[in-house]
N, C-alpha and C positions, 0 to 999 in steps of 0.2 A: 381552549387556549386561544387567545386574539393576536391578532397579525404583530401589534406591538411588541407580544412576549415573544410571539418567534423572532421577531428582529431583534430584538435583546440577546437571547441564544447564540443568533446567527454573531451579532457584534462582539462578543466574549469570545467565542469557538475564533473568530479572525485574529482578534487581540491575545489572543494565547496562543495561537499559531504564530502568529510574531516574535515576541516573548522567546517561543521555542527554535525559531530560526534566527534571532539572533545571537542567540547562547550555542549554534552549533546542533541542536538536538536534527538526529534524523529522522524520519518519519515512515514505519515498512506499514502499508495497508494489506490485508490479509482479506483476500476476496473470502465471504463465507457465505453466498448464498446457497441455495437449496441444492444446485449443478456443482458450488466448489466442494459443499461438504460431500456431497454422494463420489465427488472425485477423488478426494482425500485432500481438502485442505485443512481439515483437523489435523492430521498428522504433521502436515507443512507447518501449520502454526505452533505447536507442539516442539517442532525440531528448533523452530527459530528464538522460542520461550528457554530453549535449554540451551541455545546457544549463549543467550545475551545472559543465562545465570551463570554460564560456567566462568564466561570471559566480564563476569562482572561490567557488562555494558550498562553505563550509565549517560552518555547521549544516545540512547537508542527508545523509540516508543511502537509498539506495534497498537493498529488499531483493525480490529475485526468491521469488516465494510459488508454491504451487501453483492449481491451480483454486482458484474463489469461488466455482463452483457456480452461474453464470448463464449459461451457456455464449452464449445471441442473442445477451447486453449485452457480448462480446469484443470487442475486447481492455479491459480495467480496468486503473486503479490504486484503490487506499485512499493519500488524505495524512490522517497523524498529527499534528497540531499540538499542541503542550505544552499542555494546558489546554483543550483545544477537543475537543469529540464527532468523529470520525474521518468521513471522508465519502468515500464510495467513487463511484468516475467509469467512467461506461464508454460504448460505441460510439465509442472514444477510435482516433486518429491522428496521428501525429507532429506537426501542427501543432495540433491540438487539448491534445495533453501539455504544447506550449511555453507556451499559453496558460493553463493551470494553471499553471507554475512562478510566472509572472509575478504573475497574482491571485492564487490561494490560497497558494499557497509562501512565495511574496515580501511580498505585500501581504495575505495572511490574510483576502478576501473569496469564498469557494467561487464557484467557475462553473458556478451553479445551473443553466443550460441543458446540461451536462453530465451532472451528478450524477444519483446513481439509487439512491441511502442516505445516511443520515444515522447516525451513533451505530452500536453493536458489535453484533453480530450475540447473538441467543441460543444457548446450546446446548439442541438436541433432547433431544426423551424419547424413545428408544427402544421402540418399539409390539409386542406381539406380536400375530403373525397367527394366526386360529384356523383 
């Protein structure tokens, strides 16, 4: 693949994150790497799948991400809300997930006793060692 076609990717993936924030849609990321799944974010993901079919959520999109890089605070999500600083959750379990859809998904108040970030992450300066 050439740097052109990932920038194509990258260009589409921004312009349909647009698209989806301006129609409202919100965006739950489902940390699942190797640390979330042995923690149980299958399950996390699972509860919040059966949430958004029961309650027929239709602005809701979950996307399975890689590690977040906190490996303790497993299993996580990040919810994206259209307008709103992103807030990532973690030490999360099924009934804990449920209980996010309902506040922050639903009713747009973070479950601050969850939560363990606020706002986008930075990107790193790469250090060299001497």
């Amino acid at each position: 693949m050439t740097f052109e076609e990932l920038k194509g990717i990258r260009d589409r993936y921004i312009d349909n994150r647009k698209k989806e924030l301006a129609s409202g849609v919100v965006v739950v990321d489902v940390h699942m790497g190797t640390c979330g799944i042995a923690a149980g974010a299958r399950e996390v993901f699972q509860a919040l799948e059966q949430e958004k079919e029961r309650l027929n959520l239709k602005n809701v999109r979950f996307r399975i991400t890689g590690c977040a890089g906190l490996c303790s605070m497993e299993p996580m999500i990040t919810v994206h809300r259209p307008g709103e600083a992103p807030v990532k959750y973690g030490d999360l379990d099924p009934v804990k997930a449920r209980q996010i859809v309902f506040s922050h998904i639903l009713a747009g108040h973070p479950k601050t006793e969850y939560a363990i970030g606020q706002g986008l992450e930075k990107s790193q300066e790469r250090v060299g060692v001497e």
